[in-house]
C-alpha positions as CSV (number, residue, x, y, z in Angstrom):
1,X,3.1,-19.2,-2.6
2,X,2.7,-17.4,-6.6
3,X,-0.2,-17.1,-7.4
4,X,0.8,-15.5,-10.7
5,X,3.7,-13.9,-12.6
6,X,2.7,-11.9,-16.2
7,X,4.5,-9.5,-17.5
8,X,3.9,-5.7,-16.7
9,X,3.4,-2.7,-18.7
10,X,7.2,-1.6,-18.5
11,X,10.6,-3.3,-20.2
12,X,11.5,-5.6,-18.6
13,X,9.1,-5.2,-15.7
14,X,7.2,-8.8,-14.3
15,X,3.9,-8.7,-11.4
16,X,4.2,-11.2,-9.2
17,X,1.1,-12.1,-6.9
18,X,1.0,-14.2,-3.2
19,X,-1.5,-16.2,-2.4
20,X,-3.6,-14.1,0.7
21,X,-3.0,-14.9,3.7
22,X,-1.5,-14.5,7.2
23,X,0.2,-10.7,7.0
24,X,3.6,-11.7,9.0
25,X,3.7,-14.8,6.9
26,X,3.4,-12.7,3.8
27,X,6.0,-9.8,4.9
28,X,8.5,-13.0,5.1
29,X,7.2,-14.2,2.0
30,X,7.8,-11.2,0.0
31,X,11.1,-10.3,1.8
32,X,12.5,-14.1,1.2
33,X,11.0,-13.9,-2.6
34,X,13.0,-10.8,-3.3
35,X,16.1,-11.9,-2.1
36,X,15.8,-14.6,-4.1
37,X,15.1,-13.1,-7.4
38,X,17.9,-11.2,-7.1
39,X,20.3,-13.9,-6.4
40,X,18.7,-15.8,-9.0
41,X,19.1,-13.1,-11.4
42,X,22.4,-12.5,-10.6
43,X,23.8,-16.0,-11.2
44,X,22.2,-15.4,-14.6
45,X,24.5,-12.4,-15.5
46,X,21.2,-9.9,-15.1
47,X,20.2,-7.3,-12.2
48,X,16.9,-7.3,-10.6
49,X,15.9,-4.3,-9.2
50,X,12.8,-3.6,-6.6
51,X,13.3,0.3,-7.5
52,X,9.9,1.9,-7.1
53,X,10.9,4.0,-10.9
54,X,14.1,2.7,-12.3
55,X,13.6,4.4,-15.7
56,X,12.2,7.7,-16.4
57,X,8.9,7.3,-18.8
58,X,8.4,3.8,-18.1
59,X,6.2,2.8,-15.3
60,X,7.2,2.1,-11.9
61,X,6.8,-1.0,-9.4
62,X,4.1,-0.9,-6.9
63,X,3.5,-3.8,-4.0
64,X,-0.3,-3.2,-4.1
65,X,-2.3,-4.7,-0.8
66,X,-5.1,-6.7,-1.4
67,X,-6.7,-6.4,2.5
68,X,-9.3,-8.0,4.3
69,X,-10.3,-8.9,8.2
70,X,-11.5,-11.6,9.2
71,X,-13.4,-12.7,13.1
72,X,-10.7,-14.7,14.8
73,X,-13.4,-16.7,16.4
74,X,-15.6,-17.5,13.3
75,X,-12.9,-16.5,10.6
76,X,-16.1,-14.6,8.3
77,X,-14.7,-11.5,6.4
78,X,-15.5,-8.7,8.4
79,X,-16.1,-6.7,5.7
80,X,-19.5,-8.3,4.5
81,X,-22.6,-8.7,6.6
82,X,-24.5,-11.8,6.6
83,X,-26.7,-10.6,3.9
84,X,-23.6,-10.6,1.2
85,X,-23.6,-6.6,1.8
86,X,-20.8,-4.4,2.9
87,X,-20.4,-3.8,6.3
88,X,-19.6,-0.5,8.0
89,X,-16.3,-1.5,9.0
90,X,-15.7,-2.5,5.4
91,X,-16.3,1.6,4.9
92,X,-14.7,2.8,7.3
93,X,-11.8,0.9,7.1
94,X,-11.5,2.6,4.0
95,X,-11.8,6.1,5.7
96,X,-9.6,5.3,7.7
97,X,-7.0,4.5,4.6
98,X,-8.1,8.1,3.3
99,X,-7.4,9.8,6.2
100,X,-3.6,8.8,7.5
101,X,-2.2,7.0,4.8
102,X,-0.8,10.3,3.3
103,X,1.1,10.7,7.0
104,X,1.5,7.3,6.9
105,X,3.5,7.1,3.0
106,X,6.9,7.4,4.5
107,X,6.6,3.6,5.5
108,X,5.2,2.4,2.5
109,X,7.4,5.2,0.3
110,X,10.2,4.5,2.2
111,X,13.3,6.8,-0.7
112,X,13.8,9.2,-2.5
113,X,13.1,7.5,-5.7
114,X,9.8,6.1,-3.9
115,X,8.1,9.4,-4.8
116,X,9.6,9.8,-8.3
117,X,6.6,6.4,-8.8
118,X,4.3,9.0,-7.9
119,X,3.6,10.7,-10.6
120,X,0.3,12.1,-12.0
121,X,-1.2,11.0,-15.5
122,X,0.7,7.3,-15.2
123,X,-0.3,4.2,-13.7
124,X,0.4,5.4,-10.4
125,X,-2.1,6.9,-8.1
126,X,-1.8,10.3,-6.4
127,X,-4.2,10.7,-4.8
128,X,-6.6,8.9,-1.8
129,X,-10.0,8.2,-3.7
130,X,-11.6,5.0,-3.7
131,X,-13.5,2.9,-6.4
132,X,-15.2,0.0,-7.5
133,X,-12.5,-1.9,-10.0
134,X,-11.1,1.6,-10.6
135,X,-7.2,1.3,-10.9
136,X,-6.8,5.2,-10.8
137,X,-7.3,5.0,-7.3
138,X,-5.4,4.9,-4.3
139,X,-7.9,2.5,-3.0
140,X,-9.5,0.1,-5.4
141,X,-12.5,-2.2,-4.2
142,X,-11.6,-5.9,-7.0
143,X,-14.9,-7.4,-7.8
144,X,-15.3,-10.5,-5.6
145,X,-18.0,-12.1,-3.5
146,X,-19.2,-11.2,-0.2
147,X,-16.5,-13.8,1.1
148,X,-13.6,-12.0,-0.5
149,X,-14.8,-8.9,0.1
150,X,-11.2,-6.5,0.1
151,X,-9.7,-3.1,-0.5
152,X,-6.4,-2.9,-2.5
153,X,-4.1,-0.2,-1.6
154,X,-2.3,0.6,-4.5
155,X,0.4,3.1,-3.0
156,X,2.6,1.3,-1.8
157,X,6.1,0.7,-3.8
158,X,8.4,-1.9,-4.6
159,X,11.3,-0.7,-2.7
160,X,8.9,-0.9,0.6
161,X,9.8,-3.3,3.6
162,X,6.9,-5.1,3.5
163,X,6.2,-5.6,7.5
164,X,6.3,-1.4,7.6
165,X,4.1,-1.3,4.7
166,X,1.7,-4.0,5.7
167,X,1.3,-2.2,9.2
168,X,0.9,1.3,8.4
169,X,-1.7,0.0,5.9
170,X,-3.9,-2.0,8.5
171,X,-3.1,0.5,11.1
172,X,-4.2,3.1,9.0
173,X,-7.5,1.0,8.8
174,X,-7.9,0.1,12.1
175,X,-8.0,3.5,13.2
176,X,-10.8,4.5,11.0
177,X,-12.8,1.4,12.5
178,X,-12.2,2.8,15.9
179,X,-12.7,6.1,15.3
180,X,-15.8,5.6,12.7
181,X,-14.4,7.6,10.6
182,X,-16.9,7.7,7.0
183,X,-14.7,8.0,3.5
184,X,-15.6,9.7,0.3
185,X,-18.1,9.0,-2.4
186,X,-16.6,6.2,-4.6
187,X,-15.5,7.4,-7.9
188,X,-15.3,6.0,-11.4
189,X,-13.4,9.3,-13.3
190,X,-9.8,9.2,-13.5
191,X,-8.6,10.3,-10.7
192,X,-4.6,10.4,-11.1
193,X,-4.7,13.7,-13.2
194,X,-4.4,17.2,-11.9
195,X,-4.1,17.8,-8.3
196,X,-2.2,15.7,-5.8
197,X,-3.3,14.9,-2.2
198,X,-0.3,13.2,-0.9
199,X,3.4,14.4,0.4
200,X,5.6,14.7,-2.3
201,X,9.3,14.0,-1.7
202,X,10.2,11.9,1.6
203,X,11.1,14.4,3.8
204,X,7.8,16.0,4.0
205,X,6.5,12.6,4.7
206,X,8.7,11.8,7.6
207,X,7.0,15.4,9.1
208,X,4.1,14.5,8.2
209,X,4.4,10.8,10.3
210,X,6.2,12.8,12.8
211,X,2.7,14.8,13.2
212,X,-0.4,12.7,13.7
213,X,-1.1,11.9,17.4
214,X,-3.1,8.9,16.2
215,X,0.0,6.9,14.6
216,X,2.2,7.5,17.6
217,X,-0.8,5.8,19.8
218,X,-0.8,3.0,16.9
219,X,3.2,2.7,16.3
220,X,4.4,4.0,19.4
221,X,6.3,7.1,19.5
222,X,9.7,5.4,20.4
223,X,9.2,3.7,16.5
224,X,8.1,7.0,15.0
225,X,11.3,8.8,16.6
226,X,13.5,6.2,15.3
227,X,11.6,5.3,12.2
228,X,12.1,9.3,11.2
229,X,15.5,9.9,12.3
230,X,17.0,6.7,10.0
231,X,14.9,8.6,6.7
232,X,16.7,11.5,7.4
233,X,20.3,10.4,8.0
234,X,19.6,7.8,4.6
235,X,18.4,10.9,2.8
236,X,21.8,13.8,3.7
């Protein structure tokens, strides 16, 4: 189900946007939709490519999360309370984004080239801040109502499998519900320039996944010891 398709910022490059909706439905929408493009393009004489930075210079391909939760029973947005206001799992959600998605990248930056995307001072983020409408952010809050209340997560790239990434992400959030973990202050400054908080080539990530107690109770630790030991035979 597009929503939209414009082009991006880089030759050649398109965004396409999904309807929201169910996250399995979506993983097999994305995976089905990329398949096809590339078939598509190919009977055309042209390659598609879900690289997360194909050319050097030019900005990479992102498959930014636009999440939100909803009450099976009612189906109300979790995330607002029934004043319109944000709710404290809407926050620490978020905190919970900020704290394990950096041991979590390896499933949403799955290659090698995943963290060549990842680079300060271009339109990638580098870092786990959150912001109102700020796209320098790892986390960005969109303007919306109270009923569309969301967080994007803007880390994740175009060469991701979009079940992994789609997991780690909510997983990633549902621990910080259950743990109440509280994020940052929201910033509006630029925030992909100078330092960088997350793992920086894939290897380091896959140790880093390896690592936290939380995502093995989350993911299981039969996943995380396969999950690991395929990154490191693709990368030698």
């Amino acid at each position: 189900e597009i929503d939209t398709l414009i082009h991006e910022e880089g030759p050649a490059q398109l965004e396409i946007n999904l309807r929201h909706g169910d996250p399995i439905e979506l993983a097999d929408q994305v995976f089905m939709f990329k398949r096809t493009i590339r078939e598509a393009a190919l009977k055309h004489g042209i390659y598609a490519t879900f690289m997360a930075k194909p050319m050097q210079g030019q900005a990479g391909s992102a498959m930014h999360i636009h999440q939100s939760v909803v009450d099976l029973k009612t189906g109300a947005n979790i995330f607002s309370n029934k004043d319109g206001s944000a709710s404290k799992e809407f926050f620490q959600f978020i905190g919970g984004m900020q704290s394990f998605i950096p041991k979590a990248l390896s499933m949403m930056a799955p290659y090698v080239n995943s963290y060549r995307r990842l680079t300060p001072d271009m339109a990638a983020p580098v870092n786990t801040a959150w912001g109102y409408d700020n796209r320098t952010t790892a986390f960005r809050v969109p303007v919306s109502d109270p009923v569309a209340r969301r967080v994007e997560n803007r880390l994740p790239s175009s060469d991701a499998n979009p079940y992994l990434a789609l997991a780690a992400s909510l997983g990633c959030g549902l621990l910080g519900i259950m743990n109440k973990i509280e994020p940052t202050p929201p910033t509006d400054e630029s925030a992909n320039e100078g330092a960088i908080d997350l793992p920086r080539d894939l290897l380091s990530a896959v140790a880093m996944l390896e690592n936290e107690p939380a995502l093995a109770d989350v993911f299981s630790k039969e996943f995380i010891g396969i999950y690991a030991g395929v990154k490191r035979g693709e990368f030698e």
